[in-house]
N, C-alpha and C positions, 0 to 999 in steps of 0.2 A: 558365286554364293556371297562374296563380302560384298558386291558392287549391290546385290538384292537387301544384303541387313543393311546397308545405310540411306537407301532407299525407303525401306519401310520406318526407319529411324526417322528418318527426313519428314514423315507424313504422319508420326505417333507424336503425341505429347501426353506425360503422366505426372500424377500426381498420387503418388504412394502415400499410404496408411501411415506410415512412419514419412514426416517433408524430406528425410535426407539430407538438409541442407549443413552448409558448412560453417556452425556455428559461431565460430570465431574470425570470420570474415564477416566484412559489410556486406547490406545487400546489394551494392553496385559491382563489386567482385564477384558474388555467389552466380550474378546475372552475364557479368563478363565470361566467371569459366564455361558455365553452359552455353553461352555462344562462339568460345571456342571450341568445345565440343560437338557442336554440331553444325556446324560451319556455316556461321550466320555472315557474310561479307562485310570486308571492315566498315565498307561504304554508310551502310546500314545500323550496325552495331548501336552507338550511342545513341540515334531517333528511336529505334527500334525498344531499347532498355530503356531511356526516357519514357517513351508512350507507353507500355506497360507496364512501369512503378507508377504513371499517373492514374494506368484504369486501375490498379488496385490500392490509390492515393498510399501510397509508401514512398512515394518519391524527395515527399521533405526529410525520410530517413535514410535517407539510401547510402549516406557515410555511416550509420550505426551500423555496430556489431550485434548480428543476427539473433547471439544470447541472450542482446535486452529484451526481443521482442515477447509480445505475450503469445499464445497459441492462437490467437484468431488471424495474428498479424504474418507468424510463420505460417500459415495455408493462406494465405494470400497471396506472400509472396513465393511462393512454390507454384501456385496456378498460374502466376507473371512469367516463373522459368522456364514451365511449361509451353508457355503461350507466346515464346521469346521467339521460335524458330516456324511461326507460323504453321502449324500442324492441322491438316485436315482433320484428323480424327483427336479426339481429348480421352484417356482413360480416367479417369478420376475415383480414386480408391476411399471410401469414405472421407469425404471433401473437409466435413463440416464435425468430424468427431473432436468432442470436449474442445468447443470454440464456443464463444458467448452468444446471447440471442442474436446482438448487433453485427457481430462478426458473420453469425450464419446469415444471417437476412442478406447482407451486405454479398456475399460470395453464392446464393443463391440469385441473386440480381444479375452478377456477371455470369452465371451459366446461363441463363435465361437471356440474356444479350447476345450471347455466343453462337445461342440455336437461331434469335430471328433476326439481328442486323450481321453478322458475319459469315453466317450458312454453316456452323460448324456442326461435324456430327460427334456427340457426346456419351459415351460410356460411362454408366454411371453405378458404382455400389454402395448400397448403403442401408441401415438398419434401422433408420426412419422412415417409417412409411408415410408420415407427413410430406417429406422431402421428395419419395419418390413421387406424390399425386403430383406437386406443387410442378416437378421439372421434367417428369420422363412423359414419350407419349406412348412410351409402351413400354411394358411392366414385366418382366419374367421371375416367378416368384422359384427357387432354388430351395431342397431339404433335401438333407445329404447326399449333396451332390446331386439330386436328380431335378430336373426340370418338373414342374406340378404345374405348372399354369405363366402362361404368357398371352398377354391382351393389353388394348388400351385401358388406361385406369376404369373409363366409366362400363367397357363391357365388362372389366373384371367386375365390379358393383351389381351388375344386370347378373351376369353367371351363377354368380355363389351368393346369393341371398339376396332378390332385388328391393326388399322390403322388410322391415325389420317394425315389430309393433310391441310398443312396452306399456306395460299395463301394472297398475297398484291395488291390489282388491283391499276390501273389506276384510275379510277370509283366510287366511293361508289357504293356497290351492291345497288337495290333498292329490294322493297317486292317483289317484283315479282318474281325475280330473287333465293332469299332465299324462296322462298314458292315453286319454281318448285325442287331447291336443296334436299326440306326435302322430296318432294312427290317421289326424285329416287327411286330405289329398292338399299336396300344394305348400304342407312344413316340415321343413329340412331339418329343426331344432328348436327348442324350448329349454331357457336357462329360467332357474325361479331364486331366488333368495329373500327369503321369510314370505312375506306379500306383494314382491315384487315378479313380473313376469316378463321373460322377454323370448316375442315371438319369432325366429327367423322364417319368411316366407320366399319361396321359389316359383317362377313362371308367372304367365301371363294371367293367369287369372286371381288376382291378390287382391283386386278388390272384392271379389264374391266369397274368397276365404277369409278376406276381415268380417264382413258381415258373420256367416258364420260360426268364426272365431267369437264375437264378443258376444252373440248372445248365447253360447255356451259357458263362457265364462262368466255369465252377468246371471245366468239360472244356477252355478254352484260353488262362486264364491264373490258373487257382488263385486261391481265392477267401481272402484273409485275415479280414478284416472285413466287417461290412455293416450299415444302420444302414437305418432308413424314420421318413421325418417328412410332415409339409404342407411344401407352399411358404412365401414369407414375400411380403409385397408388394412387397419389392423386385427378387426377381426374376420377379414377373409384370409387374411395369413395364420390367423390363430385355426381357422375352421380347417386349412389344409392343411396344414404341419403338424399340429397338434400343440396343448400352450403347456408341455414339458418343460423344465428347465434346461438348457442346453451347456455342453462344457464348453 
């Protein structure tokens, strides 16, 4: 059993919600203990912690005390110690929480390098659903505890709402009007606020329910505007969880 935990040791690499790292050491220490830790050969050691303070250019710091750094710099260099003992698989626990735009762009470029010049497979969580389109190629959306949906980004798009049409009348719709929208064939949902409408449509046949759709809307309350896009993942996450607040 121990010779199996440092085997899968050997082939994990994580990066916790909290960096863990050892504050008050430098990052060329923090880098050293985790290659003694996991028995990175001395042979190797110093190339090895060189080349990965350079992919996460921290390497002109690497005598500072981990304290100075700011939070974008500490998940940077926790993805370096990660990524110190060569690990097949990457867990990465919210990578990019409370890190600046630069920072995340910057550590979204390295996972994305990771998946196509290194071949690494990447576990990834996180509460950006920007972040998940941009790096995963397959999505499993989790509410309390339960699995609700796992797909690639764009069949998730196609599944739960493959068309979404927003529209600005003249008019305040009235109930009437949103009660005959929901009863169509082919809409999943209808959000409106004041004179604004927005229509979620399902399946393949979404262009004959725009049709449809707008000149209903344009016989009862005048149609101003009107626009057609995809969904985005946040509100296919919103449509399956529910947009409760959460503790």
């Amino acid at each position: 059993m121990a010779d199996n935990t440092r085997a899968v040791h050997a082939v994990l690499g994580t990066v916790p919600q909290e960096t863990a790292l050892y504050e008050e050491l430098t990052a060329w220490t923090n880098m050293s203990v985790h290659a003694d830790l996991y028995g990175v050969p001395r042979s190797e050691r110093d190339r090895r912690m060189t080349d990965m303070l350079k992919l996460v250019e921290l390497y002109d710091r690497r005598h500072s005390r981990v304290s100075t750094f700011s939070g974008g710099m500490k998940r940077r260099l926790a993805l370096a110690r990660a990524l110190l003992h060569d690990p097949q698989l990457l867990y990465l626990d919210e990578p990019t929480l409370g890190v600046d735009v630069q920072s995340r762009r910057a550590i979204w470029d390295y996972i994305l390098d990771l998946k196509k010049k290194e071949g690494k497979t990447v576990l990834l969580t996180t509460n950006y659903l920007e972040e998940a389109n941009l790096l995963c190629d397959r999505i499993a959306i989790i509410d309390h505890g339960k699995l609700v949906a796992l797909d690639t980004p764009v069949d998730l798009k196609r599944r739960y709402g493959n068309t979404i049409l927003e529209m600005e009348t003249i008019l305040p719709p009235s109930q009437h009007l949103l009660e005959k929208l929901l009863a169509m064939k082919g809409i999943s949902n209808v959000i409106h606020n004041d004179k604004v409408l927005k229509v979620v449509m399902t399946g393949e046949d979404a262009s004959t329910t725009t049709g449809q759709l707008v000149t209903l809307v344009t016989q009862e309350a005048s149609l101003k505007t009107i626009s057609q896009r995809e969904p985005n993942l946040d509100e296919i996450f919103l449509s399956l969880t529910g947009s409760g607040l959460r503790d």
